[in-house]
C-alpha positions as CSV (number, residue, x, y, z in Angstrom):
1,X,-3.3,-4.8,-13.6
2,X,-0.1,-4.0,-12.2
3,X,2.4,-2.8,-14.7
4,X,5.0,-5.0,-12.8
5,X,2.6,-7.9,-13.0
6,X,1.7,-6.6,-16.9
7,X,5.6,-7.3,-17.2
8,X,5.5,-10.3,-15.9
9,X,3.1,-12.0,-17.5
10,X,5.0,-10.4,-21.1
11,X,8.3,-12.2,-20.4
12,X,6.6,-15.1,-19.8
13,X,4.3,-15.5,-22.3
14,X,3.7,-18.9,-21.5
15,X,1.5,-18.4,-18.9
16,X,-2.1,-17.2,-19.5
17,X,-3.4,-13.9,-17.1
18,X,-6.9,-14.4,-15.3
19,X,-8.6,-11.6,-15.2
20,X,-9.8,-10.9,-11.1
21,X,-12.6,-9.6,-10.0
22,X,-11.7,-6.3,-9.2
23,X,-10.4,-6.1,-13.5
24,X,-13.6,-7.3,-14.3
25,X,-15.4,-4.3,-12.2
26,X,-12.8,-1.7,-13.5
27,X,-13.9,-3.0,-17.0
28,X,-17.4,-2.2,-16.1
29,X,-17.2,1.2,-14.7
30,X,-14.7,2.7,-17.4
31,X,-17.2,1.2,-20.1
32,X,-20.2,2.3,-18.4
33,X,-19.2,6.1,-16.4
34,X,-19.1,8.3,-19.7
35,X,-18.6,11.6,-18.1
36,X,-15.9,13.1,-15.2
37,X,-14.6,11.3,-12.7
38,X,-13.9,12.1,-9.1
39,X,-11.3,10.4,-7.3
40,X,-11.0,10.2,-2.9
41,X,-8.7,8.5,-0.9
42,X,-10.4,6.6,1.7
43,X,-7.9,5.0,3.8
44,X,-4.0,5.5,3.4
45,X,-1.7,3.3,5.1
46,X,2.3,3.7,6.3
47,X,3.8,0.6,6.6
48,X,6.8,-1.4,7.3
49,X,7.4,-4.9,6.3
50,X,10.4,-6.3,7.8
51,X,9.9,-4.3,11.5
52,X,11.0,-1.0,12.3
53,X,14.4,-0.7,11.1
54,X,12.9,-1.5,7.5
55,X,12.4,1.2,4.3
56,X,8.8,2.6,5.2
57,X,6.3,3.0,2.3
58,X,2.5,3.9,1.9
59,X,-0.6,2.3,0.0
60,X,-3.9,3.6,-0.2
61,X,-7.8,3.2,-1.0
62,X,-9.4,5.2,-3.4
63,X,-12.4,5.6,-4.5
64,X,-13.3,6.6,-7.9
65,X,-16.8,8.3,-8.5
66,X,-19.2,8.8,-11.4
67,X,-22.3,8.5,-13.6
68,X,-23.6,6.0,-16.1
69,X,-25.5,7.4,-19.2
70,X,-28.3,7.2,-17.3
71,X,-27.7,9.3,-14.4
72,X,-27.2,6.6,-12.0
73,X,-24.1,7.0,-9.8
74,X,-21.0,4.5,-9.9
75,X,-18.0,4.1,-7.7
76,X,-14.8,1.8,-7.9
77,X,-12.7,0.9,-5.1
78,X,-9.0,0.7,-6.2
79,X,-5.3,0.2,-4.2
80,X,-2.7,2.5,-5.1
81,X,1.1,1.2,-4.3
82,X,0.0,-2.4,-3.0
83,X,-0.4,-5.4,-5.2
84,X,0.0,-9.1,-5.9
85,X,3.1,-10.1,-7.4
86,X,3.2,-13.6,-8.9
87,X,6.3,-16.4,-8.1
88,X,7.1,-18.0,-11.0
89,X,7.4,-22.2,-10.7
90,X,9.8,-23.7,-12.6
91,X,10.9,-27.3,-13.5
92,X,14.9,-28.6,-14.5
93,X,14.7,-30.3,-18.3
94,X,18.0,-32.0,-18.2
95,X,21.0,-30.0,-17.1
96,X,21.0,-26.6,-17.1
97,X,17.6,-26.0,-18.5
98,X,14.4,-25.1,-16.8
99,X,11.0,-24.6,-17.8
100,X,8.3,-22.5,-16.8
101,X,5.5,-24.4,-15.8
102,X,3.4,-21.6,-13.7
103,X,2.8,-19.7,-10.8
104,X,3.6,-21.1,-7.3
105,X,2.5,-18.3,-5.2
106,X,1.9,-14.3,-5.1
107,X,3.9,-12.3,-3.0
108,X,2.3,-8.5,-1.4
109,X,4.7,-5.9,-2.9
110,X,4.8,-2.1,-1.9
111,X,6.0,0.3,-5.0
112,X,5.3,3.9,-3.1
113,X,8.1,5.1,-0.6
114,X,6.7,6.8,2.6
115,X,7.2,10.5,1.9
116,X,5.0,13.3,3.6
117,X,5.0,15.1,0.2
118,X,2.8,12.4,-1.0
119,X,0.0,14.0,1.3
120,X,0.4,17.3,0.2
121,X,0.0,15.9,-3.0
122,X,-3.3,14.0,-3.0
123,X,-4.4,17.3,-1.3
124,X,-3.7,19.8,-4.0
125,X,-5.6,17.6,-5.9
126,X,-8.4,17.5,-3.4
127,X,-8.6,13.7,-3.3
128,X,-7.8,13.9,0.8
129,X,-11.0,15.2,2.8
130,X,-12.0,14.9,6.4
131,X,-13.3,11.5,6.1
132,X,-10.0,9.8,4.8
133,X,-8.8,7.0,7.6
134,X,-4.9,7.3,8.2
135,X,-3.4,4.0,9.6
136,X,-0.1,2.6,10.3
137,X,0.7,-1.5,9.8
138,X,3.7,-2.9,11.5
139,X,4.1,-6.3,10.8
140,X,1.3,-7.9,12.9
141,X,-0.8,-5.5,13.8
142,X,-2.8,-2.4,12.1
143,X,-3.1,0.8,14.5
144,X,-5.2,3.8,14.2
145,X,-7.0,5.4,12.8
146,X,-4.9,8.5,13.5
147,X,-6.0,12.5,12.3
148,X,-4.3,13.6,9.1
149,X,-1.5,15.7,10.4
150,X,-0.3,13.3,13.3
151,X,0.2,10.8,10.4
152,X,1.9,13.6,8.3
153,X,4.8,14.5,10.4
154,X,4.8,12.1,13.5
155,X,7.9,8.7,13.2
156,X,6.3,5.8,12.8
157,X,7.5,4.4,15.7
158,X,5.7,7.2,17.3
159,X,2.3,6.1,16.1
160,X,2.6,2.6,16.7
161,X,3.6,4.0,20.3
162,X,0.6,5.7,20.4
163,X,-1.1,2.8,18.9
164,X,-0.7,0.5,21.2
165,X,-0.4,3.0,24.5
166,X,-2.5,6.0,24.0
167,X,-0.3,8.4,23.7
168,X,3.0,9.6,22.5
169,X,6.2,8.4,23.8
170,X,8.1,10.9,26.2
171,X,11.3,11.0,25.5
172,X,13.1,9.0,27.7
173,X,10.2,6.5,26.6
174,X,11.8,6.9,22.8
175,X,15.4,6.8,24.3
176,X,14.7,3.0,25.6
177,X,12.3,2.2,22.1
178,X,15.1,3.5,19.8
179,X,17.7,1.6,22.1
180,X,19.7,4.8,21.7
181,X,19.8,5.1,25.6
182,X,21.8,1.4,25.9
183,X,24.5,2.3,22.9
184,X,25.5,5.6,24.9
185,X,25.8,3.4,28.0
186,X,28.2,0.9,26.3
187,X,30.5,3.6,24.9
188,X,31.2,5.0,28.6
């Protein structure tokens, strides 16, 4: 679970957590893989929520790897800096009361910033190999996948360019997508 959702649920003690599946599996592998761990990102994702002039921030796949007291081998798929948050429902008890009375919806939250540290990172600690996926998600659509270093150091708006054209933009291309070619026009 979350430790924002964790929170949650303490303030409002009110409300009873139901375990998910995916608790239910990470129950099973922690009580079951007894020795070491290995740990690979799978897919990463940049994204931005609210279009392209919104903060950018990154969630990833990983894959956790290991062996049951019997030899037999295990894995765990878990997100990294993507979750569910719950909405709280609540009802008026006269007049200025309310009453927590449970949840009304869930609402996709990010918690990791975009930063191409990160990368360097889950490198150093070998957890990024050939086979990890890089992708970018603008608000409909999901492009790539992309190679590592083109997701490292390229603008986002530069992927989803090449996303959705094939290549990069040239640079009177990014001129007109930035709209930086129009504001010089209307100072002259």
């Amino acid at each position: 679970m979350h430790p924002k959702v964790q929170a949650f649920y303490a303030q409002n003690k009110d409300l009873d957590y139901i375990s998910t599946v995916q608790d239910k599996l990470e129950g099973q592998f922690n009580e079951q893989v007894t020795g070491e761990k290995t740990t690979k990102v799978t897919r990463i994702y940049r994204i931005k929520v609210g279009g392209f002039k919104s903060s950018e921030h990154v969630w990833y796949e990983q894959k956790e790897t290991g062996k049951d007291n019997a030899g037999n081998e295990m894995t765990f798929m878990r997100t990294v800096g993507k979750y569910e948050m719950p909405k709280a429902q609540w009802r008026f008890n006269g007049a200025n009361s309310k009453e927590l009375v449970g949840i009304s919806d869930v609402q996709t939250e990010y918690d990791l910033a975009w930063n191409p540290k990160l990368i360097e990172e889950l490198e150093e600690k070998d957890m990024i190999s050939d086979t990890t996926q890089c992708y970018i998600q603008t608000v409909s659509r999901t492009y790539g996948p992309f190679y590592l270093e083109a997701f490292r150091s390229s603008e986002f708006e530069d992927l989803a360019f090449l996303g959705q054209n094939g290549s990069f933009p040239t640079p009177e291309q990014k001129q007109v997508l930035t709209g930086k070619k129009a504001a010089a026009a209307n100072k002259s």
